[in-house]
C-alpha positions in Angstrom: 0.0 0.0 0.0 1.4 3.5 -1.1 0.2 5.2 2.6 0.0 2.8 4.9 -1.2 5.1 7.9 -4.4 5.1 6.3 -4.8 1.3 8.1 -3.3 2.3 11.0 -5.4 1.8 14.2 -5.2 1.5 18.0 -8.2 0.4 20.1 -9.2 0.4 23.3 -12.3 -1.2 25.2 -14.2 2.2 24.2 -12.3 3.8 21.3 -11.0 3.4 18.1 -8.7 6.1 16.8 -8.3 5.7 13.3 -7.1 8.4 10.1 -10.5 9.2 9.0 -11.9 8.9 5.7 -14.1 11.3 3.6 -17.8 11.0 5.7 -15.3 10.7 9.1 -13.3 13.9 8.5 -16.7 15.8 7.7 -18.3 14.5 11.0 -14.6 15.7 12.8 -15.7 19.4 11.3 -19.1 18.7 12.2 -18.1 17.9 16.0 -15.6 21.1 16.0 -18.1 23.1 15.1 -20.7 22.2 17.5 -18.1 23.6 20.0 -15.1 22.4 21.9 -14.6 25.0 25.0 -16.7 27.6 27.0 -16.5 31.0 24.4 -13.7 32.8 25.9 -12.0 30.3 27.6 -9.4 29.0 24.6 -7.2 25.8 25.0 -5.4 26.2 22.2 -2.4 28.8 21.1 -4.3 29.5 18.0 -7.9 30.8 17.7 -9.1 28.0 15.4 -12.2 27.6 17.0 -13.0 31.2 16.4 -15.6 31.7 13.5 -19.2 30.2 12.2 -19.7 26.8 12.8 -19.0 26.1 8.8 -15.7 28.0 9.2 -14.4 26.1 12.2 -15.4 22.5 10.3 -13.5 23.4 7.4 -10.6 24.7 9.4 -10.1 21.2 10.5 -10.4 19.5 7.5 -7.7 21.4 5.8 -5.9 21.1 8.6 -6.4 17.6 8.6 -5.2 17.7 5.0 -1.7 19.8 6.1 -0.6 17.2 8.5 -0.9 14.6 5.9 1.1 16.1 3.2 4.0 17.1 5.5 4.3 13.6 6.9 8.1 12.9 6.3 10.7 10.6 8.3 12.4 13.1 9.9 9.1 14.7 11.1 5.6 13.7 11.2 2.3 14.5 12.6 -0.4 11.4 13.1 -3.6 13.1 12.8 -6.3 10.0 14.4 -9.8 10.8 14.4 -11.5 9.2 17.8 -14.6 6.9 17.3 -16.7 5.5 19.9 -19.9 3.8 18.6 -19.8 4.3 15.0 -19.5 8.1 16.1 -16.7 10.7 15.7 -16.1 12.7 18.8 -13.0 14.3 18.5 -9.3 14.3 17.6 -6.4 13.0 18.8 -3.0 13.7 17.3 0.8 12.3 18.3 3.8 13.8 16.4 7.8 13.6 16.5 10.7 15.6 15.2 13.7 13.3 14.5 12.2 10.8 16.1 14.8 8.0 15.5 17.2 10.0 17.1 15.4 11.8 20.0 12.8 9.1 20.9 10.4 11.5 22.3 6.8 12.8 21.1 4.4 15.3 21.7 0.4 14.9 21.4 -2.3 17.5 21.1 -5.9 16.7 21.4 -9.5 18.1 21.4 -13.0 16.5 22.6 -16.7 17.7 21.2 -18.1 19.4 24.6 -21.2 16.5 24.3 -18.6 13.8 25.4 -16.4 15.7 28.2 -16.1 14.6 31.0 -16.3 10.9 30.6 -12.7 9.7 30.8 -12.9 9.7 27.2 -10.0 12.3 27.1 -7.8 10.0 29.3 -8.6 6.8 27.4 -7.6 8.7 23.7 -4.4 10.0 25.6 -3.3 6.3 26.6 -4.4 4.9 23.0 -1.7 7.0 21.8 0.5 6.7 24.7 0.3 3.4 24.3 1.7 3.7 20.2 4.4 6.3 21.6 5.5 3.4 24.2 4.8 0.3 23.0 4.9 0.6 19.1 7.5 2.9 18.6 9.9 2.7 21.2 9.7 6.0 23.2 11.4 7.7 25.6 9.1 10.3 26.5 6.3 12.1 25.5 5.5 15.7 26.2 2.3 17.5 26.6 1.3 21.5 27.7 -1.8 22.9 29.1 -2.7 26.4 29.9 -3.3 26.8 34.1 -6.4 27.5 33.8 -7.2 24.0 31.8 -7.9 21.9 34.7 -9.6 19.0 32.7 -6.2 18.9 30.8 -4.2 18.6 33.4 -5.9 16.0 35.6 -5.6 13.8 31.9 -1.9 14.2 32.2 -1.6 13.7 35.9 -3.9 10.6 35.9 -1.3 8.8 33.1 1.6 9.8 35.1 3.2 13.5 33.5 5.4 15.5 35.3 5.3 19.4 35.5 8.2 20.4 33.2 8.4 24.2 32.8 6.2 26.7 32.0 5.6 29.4 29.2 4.1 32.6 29.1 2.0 33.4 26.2 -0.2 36.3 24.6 -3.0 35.1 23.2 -6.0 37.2 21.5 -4.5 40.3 23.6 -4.2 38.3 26.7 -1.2 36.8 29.2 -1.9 33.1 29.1 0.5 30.7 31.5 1.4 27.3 29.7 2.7 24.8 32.2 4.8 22.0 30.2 4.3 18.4 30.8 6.9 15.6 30.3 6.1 11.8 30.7 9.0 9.0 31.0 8.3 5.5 29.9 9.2 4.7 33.6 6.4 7.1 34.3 3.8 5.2 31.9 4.4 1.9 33.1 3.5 2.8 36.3 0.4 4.5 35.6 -0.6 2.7 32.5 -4.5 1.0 33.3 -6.3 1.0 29.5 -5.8 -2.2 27.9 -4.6 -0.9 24.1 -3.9 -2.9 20.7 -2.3 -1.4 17.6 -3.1 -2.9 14.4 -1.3 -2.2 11.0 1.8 -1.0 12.5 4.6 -2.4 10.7 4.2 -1.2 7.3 4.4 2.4 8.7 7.4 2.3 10.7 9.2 4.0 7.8 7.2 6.2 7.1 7.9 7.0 10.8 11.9 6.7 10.2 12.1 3.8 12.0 
């Protein structure tokens, strides 16, 4: 197969994170767009979720679309939309920079508002945790949430992070903290409690520089 992420997937006992196909990516706009976050409290460094409903689902899809065409060996960006039921609910990405070399990622997420709060968030985190780890051979991963994000950061604390700096930030006009988050695969072992497979793995890897 000429793109093998495509078959990529990881499941766990509620999820299955997947790269989505045509109807998938319109329902990840759709969710988007229904709202991620209380208006005026942004979790994210760019205002993407600014704008009409229409504008913020096809923000994501051409989003979606950048992270595919820059995938490279040396640095890539694993954009899985999260399924539970049949039904998209939000995004879950993992990415590396010289991965080969440094062993460590970074992951970024988001969850439609309709499914907070239901351990979904943690259980998406350790899917992909769980690829870092396990399937690739990390290190570490590293996360970042602002302060004022608790939901964020009681994902990360529950799957074992450790405070690792902070940032300040001005975003929309305004002095947001960023408190950094870094994860050793000591740390995960511990703290790892969602059963996870990966399926389609191998014909990736190099895609992956590995």
């Amino acid at each position: 197969m000429t793109f093998p992420l495509l078959d990529l997937r990881i499941t766990t006992p509620r999820l299955e994170l997947r790269f989505p196909d045509e109807r998938q990516l319109e329902e990840m706009g759709a969710v988007a767009g229904a709202g991620i976050h209380d208006p005026g409290n942004l979790p994210f460094n760019v205002p993407w979720t600014d704008g009409t409903p229409e504008e913020v689902a096809r923000s994501v899809v051409t989003f979606h679309w950048g992270q595919l065409s820059r995938i490279t060996p040396a640095r890539w960006s694993l954009p899985f939309a999260v399924i539970k039921d049949g039904e998209v609910v939000g995004k879950q990405d993992i990415g590396g920079e010289d991965f080969a070399i440094t062993r460590e990622t970074g992951t970024g997420s988001w969850l439609g508002r309709g499914f907070q709060g239901k351990g979904i968030g943690t259980e998406m985190r350790a899917a992909v945790l769980h690829l870092a780890f396990a399937g690739l051979g990390a290190e570490w991963a590293t996360s970042a949430a602002y302060v004022d994000n608790p939901a964020s950061l009681r994902v990360s604390e529950k799957l074992g992070y450790r405070e690792d700096g902070m940032r300040v930030m001005a975003v929309q006009g305004r002095r947001r903290i960023m408190t950094g988050l870094r994860l050793s695969r000591a740390d995960w072992k511990r703290h790892r409690s969602v059963p996870v497979e990966i399926h389609g793995l191998e014909p990736c890897l190099p895609l992956l520089g590995l």
